[in-house]
Each structure stands twice: as structure tokens, then as C-alpha cells.
C-alpha positions in Angstrom: -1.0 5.2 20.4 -1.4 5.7 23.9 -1.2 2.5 26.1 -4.0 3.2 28.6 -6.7 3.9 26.1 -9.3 1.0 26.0 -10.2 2.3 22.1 -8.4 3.5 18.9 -10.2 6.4 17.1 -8.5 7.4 13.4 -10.1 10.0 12.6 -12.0 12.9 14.0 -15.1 13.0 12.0 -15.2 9.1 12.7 -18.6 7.8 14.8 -16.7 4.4 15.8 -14.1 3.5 17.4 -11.9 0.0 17.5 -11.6 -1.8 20.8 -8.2 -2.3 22.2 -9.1 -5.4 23.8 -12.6 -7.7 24.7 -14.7 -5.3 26.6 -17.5 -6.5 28.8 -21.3 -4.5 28.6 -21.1 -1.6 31.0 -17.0 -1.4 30.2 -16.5 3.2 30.9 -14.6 4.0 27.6 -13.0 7.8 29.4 -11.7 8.6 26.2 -15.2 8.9 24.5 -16.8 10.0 27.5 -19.4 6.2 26.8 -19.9 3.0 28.2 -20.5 -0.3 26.2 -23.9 -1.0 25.9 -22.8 -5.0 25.0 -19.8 -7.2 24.6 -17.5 -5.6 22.1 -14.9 -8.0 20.8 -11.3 -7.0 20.4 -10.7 -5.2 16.9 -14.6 -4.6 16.7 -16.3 -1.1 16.6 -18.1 0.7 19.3 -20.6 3.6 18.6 -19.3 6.8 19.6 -22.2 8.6 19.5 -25.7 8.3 18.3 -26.0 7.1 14.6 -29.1 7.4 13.1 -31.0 5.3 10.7 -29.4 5.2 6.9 -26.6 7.2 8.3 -23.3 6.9 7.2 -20.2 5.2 9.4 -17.2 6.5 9.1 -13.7 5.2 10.0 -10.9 6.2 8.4 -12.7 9.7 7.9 -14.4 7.9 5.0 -17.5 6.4 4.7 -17.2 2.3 5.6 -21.5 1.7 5.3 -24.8 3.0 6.4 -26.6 2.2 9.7 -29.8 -0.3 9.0 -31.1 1.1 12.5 -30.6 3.3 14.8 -28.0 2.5 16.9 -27.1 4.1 20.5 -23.5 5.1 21.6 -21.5 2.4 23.1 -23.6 -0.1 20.9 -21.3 -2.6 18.9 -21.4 -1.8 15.3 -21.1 -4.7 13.2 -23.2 -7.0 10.0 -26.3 -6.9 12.0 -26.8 -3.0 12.2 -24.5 -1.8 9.0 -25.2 -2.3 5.4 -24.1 -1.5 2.1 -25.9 1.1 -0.7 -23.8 2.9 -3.5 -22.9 6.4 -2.9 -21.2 9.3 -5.0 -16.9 9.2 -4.1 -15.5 11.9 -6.1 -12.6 11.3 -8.7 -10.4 13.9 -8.3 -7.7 12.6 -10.8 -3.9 13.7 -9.4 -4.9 16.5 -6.9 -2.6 14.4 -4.7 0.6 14.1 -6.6 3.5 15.4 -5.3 5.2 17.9 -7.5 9.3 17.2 -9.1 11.3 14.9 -7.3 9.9 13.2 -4.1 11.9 13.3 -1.1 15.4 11.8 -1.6 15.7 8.3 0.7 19.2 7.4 1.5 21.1 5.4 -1.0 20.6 1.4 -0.2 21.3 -1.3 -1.5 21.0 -5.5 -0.7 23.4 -8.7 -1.6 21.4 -9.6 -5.2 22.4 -12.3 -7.8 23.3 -10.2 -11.1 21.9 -11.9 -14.4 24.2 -12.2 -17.6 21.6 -9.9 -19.1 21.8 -7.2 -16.0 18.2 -8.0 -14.0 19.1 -8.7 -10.7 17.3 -11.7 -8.2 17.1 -12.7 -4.8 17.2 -16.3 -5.3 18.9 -18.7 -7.3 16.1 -21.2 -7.9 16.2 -24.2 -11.2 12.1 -24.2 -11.5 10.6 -27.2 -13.2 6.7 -25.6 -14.3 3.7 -28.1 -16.1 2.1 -26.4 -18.4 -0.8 -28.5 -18.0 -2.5 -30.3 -14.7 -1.4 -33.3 -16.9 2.2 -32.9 -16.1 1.9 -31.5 -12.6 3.2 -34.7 -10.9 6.1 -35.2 -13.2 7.1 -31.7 -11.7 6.4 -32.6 -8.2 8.6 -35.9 -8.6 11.6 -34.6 -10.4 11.8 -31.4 -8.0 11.4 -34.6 -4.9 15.0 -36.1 -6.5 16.7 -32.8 -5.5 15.7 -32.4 -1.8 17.6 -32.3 1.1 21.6 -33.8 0.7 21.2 -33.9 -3.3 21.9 -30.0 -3.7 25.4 -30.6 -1.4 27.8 -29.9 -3.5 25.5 -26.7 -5.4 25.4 -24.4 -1.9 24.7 -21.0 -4.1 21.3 -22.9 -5.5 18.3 -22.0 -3.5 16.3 -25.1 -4.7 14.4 -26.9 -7.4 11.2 -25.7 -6.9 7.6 -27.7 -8.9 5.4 -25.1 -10.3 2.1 -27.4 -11.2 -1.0 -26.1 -12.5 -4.2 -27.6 -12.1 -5.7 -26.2 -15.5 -3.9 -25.3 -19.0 -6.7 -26.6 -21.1 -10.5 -26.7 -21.7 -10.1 -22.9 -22.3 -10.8 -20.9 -25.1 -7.4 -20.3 -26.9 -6.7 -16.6 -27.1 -9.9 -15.5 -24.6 -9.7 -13.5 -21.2 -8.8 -17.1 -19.2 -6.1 -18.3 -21.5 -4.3 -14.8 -21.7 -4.3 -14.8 -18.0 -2.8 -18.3 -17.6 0.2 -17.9 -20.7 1.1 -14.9 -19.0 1.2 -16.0 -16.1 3.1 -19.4 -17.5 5.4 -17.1 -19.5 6.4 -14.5 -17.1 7.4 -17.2 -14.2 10.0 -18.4 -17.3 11.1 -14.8 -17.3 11.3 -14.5 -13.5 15.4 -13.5 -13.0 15.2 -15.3 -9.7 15.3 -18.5 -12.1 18.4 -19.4 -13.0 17.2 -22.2 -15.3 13.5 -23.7 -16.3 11.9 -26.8 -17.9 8.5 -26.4 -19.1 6.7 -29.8 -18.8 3.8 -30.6 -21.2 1.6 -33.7 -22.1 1.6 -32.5 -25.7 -2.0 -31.6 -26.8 -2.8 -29.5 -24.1 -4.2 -25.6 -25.2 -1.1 -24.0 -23.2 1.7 -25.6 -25.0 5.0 -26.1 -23.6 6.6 -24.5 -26.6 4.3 -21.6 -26.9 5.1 -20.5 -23.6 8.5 -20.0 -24.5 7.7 -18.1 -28.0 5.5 -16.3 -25.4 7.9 -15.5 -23.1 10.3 -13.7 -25.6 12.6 -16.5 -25.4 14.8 -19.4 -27.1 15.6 -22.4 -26.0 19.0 -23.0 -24.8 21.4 -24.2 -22.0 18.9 -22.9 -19.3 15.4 -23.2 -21.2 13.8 -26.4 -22.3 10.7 -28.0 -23.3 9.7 -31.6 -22.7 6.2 -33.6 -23.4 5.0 -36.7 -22.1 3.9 -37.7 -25.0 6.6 -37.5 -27.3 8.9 -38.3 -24.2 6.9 -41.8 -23.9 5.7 -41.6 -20.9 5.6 -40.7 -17.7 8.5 -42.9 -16.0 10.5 -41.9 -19.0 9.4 -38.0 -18.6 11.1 -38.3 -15.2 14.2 -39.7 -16.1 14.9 -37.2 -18.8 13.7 -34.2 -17.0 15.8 -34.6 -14.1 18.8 -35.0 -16.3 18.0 -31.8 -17.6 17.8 -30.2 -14.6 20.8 -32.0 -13.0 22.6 -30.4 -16.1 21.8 -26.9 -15.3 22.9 -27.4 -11.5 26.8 -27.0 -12.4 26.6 -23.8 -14.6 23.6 -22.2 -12.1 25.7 -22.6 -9.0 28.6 -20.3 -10.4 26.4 -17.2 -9.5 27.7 -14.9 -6.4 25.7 -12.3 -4.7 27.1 -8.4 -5.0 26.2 -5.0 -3.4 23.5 -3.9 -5.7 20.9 -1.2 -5.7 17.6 -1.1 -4.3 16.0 0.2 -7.0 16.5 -3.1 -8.4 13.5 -4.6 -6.2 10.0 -4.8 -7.1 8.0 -5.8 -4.1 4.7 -7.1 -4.2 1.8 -5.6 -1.3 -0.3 -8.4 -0.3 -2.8 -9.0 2.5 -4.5 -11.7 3.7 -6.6 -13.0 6.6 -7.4 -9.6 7.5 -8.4 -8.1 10.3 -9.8 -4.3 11.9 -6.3 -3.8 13.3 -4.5 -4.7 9.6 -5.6 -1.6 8.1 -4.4 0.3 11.3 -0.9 -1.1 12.2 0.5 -3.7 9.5 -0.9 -1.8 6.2 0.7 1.9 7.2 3.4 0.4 8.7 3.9 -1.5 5.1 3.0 1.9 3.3 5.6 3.6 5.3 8.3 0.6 4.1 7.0 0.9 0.3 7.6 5.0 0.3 11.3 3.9 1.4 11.5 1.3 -1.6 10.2 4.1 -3.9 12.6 6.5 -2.7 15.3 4.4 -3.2 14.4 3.9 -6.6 12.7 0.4 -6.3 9.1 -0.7 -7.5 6.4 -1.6 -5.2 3.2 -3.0 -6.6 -0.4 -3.1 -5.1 -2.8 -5.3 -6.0 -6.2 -7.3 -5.5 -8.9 -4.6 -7.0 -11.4 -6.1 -5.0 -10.1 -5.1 -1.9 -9.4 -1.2 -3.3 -13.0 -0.8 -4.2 -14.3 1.8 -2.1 -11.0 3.4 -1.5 -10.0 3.5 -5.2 -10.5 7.7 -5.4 -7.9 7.6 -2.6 -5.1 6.1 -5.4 -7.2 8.2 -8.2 -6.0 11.0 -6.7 -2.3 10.3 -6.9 -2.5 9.1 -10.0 0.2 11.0 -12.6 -2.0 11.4 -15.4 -5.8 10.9 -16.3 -4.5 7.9 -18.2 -3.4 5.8 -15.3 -6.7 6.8 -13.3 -8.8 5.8 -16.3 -7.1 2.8 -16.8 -8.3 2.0 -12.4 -11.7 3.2 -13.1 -11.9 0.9 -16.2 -10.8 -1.9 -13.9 -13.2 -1.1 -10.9 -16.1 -0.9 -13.5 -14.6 -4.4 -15.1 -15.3 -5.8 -11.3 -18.6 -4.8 -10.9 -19.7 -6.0 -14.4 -17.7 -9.6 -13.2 -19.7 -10.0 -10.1 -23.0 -8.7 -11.5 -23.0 -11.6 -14.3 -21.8 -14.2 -12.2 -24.7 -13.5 -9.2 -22.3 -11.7 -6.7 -21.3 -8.6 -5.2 -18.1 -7.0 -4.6 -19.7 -7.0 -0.8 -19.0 -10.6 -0.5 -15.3 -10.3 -0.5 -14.5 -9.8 3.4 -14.6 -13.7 4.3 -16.4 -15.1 7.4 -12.6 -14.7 8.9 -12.4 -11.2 8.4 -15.6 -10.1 9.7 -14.9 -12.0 13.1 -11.5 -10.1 13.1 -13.8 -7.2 13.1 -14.3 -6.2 9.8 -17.6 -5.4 8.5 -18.1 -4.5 4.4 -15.4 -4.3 1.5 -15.2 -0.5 2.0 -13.9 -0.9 5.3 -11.5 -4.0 4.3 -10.5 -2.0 1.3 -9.4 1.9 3.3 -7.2 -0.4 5.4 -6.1 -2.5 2.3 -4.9 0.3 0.1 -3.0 1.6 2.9 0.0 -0.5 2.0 0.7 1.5 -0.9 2.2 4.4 1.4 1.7 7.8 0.1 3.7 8.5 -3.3 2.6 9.3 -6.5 0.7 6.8 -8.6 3.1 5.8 -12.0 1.4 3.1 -13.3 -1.4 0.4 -13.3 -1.1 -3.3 -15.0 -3.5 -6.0 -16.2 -2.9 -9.3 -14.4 0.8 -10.7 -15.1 1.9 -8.2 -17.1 5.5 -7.4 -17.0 6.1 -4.5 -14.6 8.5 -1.7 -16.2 7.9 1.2 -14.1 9.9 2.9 -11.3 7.9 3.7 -8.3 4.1 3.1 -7.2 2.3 0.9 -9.3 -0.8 -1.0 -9.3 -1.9 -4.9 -10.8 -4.9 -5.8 -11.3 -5.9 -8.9 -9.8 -8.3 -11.1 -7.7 -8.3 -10.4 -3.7 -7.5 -14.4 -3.2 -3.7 -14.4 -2.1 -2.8 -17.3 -4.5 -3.9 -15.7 -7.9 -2.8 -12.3 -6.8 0.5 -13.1 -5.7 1.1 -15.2 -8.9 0.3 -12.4 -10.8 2.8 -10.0 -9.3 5.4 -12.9 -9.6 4.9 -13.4 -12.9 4.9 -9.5 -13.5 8.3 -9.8 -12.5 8.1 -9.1 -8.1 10.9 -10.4 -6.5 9.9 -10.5 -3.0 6.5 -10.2 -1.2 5.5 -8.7 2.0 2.3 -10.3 3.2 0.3 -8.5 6.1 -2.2 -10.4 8.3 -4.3 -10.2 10.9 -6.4 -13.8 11.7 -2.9 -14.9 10.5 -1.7 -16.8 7.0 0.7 -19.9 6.2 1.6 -18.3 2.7 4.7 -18.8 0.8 5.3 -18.2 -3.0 8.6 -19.8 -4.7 10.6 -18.5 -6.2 10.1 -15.0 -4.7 10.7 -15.1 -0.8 7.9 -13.7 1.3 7.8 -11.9 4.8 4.9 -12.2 6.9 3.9 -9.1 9.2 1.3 -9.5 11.7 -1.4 -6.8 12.5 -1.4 -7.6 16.2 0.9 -8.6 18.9 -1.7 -11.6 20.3 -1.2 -12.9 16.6 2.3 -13.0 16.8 2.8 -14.8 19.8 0.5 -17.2 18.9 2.3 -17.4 15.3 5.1 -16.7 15.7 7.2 -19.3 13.9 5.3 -18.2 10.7 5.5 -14.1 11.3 8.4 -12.3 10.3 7.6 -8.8 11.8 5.1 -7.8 14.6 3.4 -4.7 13.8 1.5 -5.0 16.8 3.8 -3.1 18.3 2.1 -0.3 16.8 -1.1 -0.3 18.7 1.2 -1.6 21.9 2.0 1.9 21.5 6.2 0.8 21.6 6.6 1.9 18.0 5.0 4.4 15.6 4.1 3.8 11.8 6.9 5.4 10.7 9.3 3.4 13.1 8.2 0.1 11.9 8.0 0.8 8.7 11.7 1.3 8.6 12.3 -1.7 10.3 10.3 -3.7 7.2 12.4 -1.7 4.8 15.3 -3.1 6.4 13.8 -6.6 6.6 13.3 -6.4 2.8 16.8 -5.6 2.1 17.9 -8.3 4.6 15.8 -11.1 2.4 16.6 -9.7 -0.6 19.8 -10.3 0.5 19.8 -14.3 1.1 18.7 -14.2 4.7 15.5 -16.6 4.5 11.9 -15.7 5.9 10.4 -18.0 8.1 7.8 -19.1 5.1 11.0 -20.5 3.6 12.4 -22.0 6.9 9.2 -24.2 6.7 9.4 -24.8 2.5 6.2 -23.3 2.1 5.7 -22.1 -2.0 5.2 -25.1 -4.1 1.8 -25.0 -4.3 1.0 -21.6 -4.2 1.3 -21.1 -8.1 -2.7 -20.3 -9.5 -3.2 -18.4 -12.1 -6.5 -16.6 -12.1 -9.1 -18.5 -14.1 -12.0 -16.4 -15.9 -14.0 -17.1 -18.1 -15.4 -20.7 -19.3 -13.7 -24.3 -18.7 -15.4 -26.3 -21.7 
């Protein structure tokens, strides 16, 4: 991007383009051959031309809303001139996959702990999860007895980290919600970068300690274990013996050494959060460009949040591999609308008051920029929330747009690191999978900087291209993977960040 323009256009048959900076009413834009009518904020969108009433705006080269007036070139284009109407997008199911192999990457590989049963981790965390909110401070005050000095003499164990829930009963057993939170339950007690786990129960919860584990495919042993207050007697007593427990895992869980593994070992969960305009234009590519590397190198990388693909959900339709994976979107799109119809909402009212000061103006918009993360390869796969993810390649989970849930979900599907874009900027951590922070815009970073791991501002700074920094990411991602920590971990940010998504009725 060339430094001495005042806007960014992405598209030719776009009619508005992103300011650079704040620019004043009566500010010459050379590159459009307009001035500014008003005050356009930095990320926000300037007219390019004349839009007529009911026409459509297009960034992106797509279709982002529909002017609600007329509005004059070098007019700001924002909520109070743009609205949202349904409109035909064609479904053009695999028109974009690329044919045979995809273009090779070069061969890489990251410092990864190797599991007795072959999966591979970047951590080397002892978790200690309530399967109830019953038990959640029983977690939280065994997992406080291993801070600081007491893990000493254990230096190849990342942690203990407390995964409390706030729910785990008042659900129907077996519906939607309850599916959604064993899973979710289950797959963290799957998750390789766990080298051990007690479940914590109260003992007549709906989510029962012991279910979890039949639920997770597993028996309970040296590294596995189920306690409940109730049969424990008591809380004090639910302490005492849970710590043991976990004190006796520490020895055996320490033995582990990292080794030169591959990357297709990695499955990386996209996630983006405190969006703004310029997230879909710098930190998103630049993230897609860094998930076509993991794909090429045999990894996994997952997208998520279906709120925030609807509008831009032909785009991934048409990579799709088979007209059962796009059916299986299309089915999940259609699932979203039905869930905010019946609960008196709209998929509109995702972008968050945030978002739209950072410039963005309806879901379509938010969601062309979101889906950009998920580079440009071939569509393999698409998941129900916290299901386990098998599949090589580009893959899709279906999950809320709120970071918590939505990361949770990918975790428990088995993603062993997270890149996190942002533009407003986002405190976010999720234990036990490390998570880098990349922010959209270089006044973000400075100001964040001890909580961004990556500026992709640099992009619109015009010092790097998409391509350039999405290598540097890829390399980021092998660094972490590798041990080195992200500065979410530097500040212990993760314990609180396990919710899984809750549907359906609390009785």
C-alpha cells in the first residue's frame, strides 16, 4: 500500500474507500479525484462517488449493504445512511477448488511434546476442570497451591491451570445445550497439551464428573481422575485430596522433553475479536496468508464463529471439496437465522458498538474481512461445535462469534494454538492452548503493545505486504508451538476463558 495515499480502496468496482487517518471536512483525497464533505474517522468509509438511494455498497468487490439515502461523493458512509435487506449470493459449490496437490510449502517443523499415544502438544499443562459451577472454586484453589515457586523442581510443566464452568446443570440431559457443554467438558480431557486431568464434581449435577470421562473415550488411570464434593465430604476435604492428586501426577508429567516434530502436527484455531475496518484488510489476509503455509505444511487450521461468515459464506462455498461439506455450511447458516429469528434478533446485531466505531458498519462487511483468515485453500471439512477435528487442511467449526465460546470450541476440538486478530484491541488468553495476538493497525500496537504479539499494521504502513507478514506469523506459530511463550501467557491470561456455548433452556 502506497504511503502517501490518504485512502485504501480494495477493489475496483468498490464505491468506498477506508480512510488512512482522521480526515477533516474539505480534506482533497488526489487518489479519488474528491474531497470530504465531513469528518471521516480513521478506518471509516468515504463515498467515492455518487450512491443512489437503495443502492448497493460495495467493498471488498462484494456487496457490504444498501444506501437508505442518497449520498454524495466524499460523504462518510456509515449506520446512519447504510442498511441491511436480503439479497440473492450465488452458491456456486467448489468452482474454487484447486485441482491435485496444492502447492508444496517447505518442510517445517516446531520443538512439540510427543504423547505415549503419538498426538503431539505445545504445552505441558496438569488441568484441574469442575464439571459443575458447584465445584469451580475447588478448581481455582487447588490450581492457587501450585503457583509461583511450588512447580521449582517440575521446570518441563507449563502449569496447573482451573478450568471452572459457570453451568453443568439445569439443562436438559441429552438436548442441544448439554451436547454442547459434555463435549466441550470431554474434549478439553482429550486435549494432548494435558498431560494429566481431574474432573471435579459436586455429585448430582446433570454433567457428571464420571460421564465426562466415558464421554471422552477414556479410563481412569494414573493421569485421569474423578473426584465429588459430595462423596469427598466436603469442600476443605475436596481440596486436600485433589491437590494430592495432582501433586502425584507432577513427577511422572515432568519426564516429557520436547523434539523436532512436524508441522502438520498443528491445528490452529482463526479467531477475531474487537474488530475493526482495517482487521479485514491487514491482520485477517495477513493471517490467511500464515494458515495457507500451515496447510501446506500439512497442518490444520480451523475457522470459526458462523456469525461472522454470514454474508461471505459463498466465498468458502466455493472452495468447498464436495457438495457435502457446502451443505453441511448452508445447513449451519440457515440453523443461525432460525436461532436469531426465535430468540427476537438478527444476525445484523453482531458487529458490537466497538466495531462499528472502529469503522465497521453491518455483519456483511464484518464477515468479508472475517473469513479472510482462512487464506485461500481448498475447503476439507466443516464441524459442529467441539467436535474432534480429524481432517488435514482447511476446516471450518461452527460456533458463536463471542471469542470465549468460540475459542473453547476449537480447543476442545482438539486446536493447539490460536492466533487471535484485533483491531479495537483484546486481552484474550485460552489455557491450555497458547495464543498470539496480531494487531490490525500500527496505532493499536503501540498503544498495546505488551499484549500484541505481531503488528500487522505494518501492512497498511505500507513496510510489508500480505504475503510478507503472513510469513512472519507462520514463523511466530512454529516459535510458540515451540515453548517460546506469547505475551497473553507472559501476563497468565487463560483461566477464565473456558465457556462453553449455552443453547437452549436453563430450567
Amino acid at each position: 500500500m502506497k504511503q502517501h495515499k490518504l485512502t485504501i480502496r480494495l477493489h475496483p468496482d468498490d464505491n468506498v474507500a477506508v480512510a488512512r487517518s482522521d480526515m477533516p471536512a474539505g480534506t482533497e483525497i488526489p487518489e479519488e479525484r474528491i474531497a470530504c464533505k465531513e469528518r471521516i474517522p480513521f478506518g471509516h468509509k468515504v463515498a467515492t462517488g455518487p450512491i443512489g438511494q437503495g443502492d448497493p455498497i460495495r467493498k471488498y468487490g462484494q456487496i457490504i449493504g444498501f444506501a437508505s439515502r442518497g449520498i454524495g461523493a466524499g460523504e462518510h458512509v456509515h449506520e446512519h445512511n447504510v442498511v441491511m435487506k436480503e439479497f440473492d449470493r450465488e452458491y456456486l459449490v467448489g468452482v474454487d477448488v484447486k485441482s491435485g496437490a496444492s502447492e508444496p510449502g517447505v518442510p517445517a517443523t516446531f520443538e512439540g511434546i510427543v504423547r505415549p499415544d503419538g498426538r503431539v502438544a505445545t504445552r505441558n499443562y496438569i488441568g484441574v476442570l469442575s464439571s459443575v459451577n458447584c465445584s469451580a472454586t475447588v478448581v481455582h484453589r487447588v490450581a492457587e497451591r501450585f503457583r509461583g515457586e511450588a512447580l521449582a523442581e517440575f521446570p518441563h510443566i507449563d502449569g496447573v491451570v482451573p478450568l471452572s464452568y459457570g453451568g453443568g446443570c439445569g439443562i436438559e440431559v441429552g438436548g442441544e445445550g448439554y451436547t454442547h457443554i459434555m463435549d466441550s467438558l470431554s474434549g478439553y480431557l482429550r486435549h494432548p497439551n494435558f498431560a494429566g486431568i481431574l474432573v471435579v464434581g459436586l455429585g448430582c449435577e446433570d454433567c457428571e464428573a464420571d460421564e465426562v470421562v466415558r464421554r471422552a473415550g477414556l479410563g481412569k488411570g494414573p493421569f485421569i481422575h474423578t473426584l465429588t464434593i459430595q462423596e469427598t465430604g466436603g469442600t476443605s476435604k475436596t481440596i486436600e485430596t485433589a491437590t494430592d492428586i495432582v501433586r502425584g501426577m507432577l513427577p511422572e508429567a515432568n519426564r516429557v522433553r520436547r523434539q523436532p516434530v512436524s508441522a502438520e502436527h498443528l491445528i490452529v484455531g482463526l479467531e477475531c475479536g474487537g474488530s475493526d475496518a482495517y482487521s479485514g484488510i491487514t491482520a485477517n489476509p495477513a493471517l490467511g496468508a500464515a494458515s495457507d503455509r500451515v496447510v501446506r505444511a500439512g497442518g490444520t487450521a480451523v475457522l470459526a464463529e458462523t456469525p461472522e461468515i454470514y454474508g461471505a459464506e459463498h466465498l468458502l462455498i466455493r472452495r468447498a471439496v464436495d457438495p457435502g461439506v457446502a451443505d453441511t455450511l448452508i445447513e449451519r447458516i440457515n440453523w443461525w437465522k432460525d436461532y436469531a429469528a426465535r430468540n427476537q434478533g438478527a444476525l445484523n446485531n453482531n458487529p458490537t458498538l466497538g466495531n462499528k466505531r472502529g469503522g465497521i458498519t453491518t455483519i456483511l462487511e464484518k464477515s468479508l474481512g472475517a473469513a479472510a483468515k482462512g487464506g485461500t485453500t481448498n475447503l476439507r471439512q466443516v464441524y459442529r461445535y467441539a467436535e474432534p477435528i480429524g481432517a488435514k487442511g482447511f476446516v471450518f467449526m461452527d460456533t458463536p462469534g463471542f471469542d470465549p465460546p468460540s475459542v473453547t470450541g476449537m480447543v476442545a476440538g482438539g486446536a493447539n494454538l490460536i492466533c487471535f486478530t484485533t483491531g479495537r484491541g483484546s486481552a484474550f488468553g485460552c489455557r491450555p492452548a497458547p495464543s498470539i495476538k496480531l494487531a490490525s493497525n500500527s496505532p493499536l500496537y503501540r498503544r498495546m503493545e505488551e499484549d500484541m504479539d505481531i503488528n500487522c499494521g505494518l501492512i497498511a504502513d505500507g513496510a510489508k505486504t500480505v504475503d510478507e507478514m503472513g510469513s512472519a506469523i507462520f514463523r511466530k506459530i512454529l516459535e510458540v508451538a515451540s515453548g517460546r511463550r506469547s505475551k497473553s501467557e507472559t501476563h497468565g491470561v487463560g483461566d477464565h476463558e473456558f465457556v462453553p456455548w449455552v443453547v437452549g433452556c436453563v430450567f
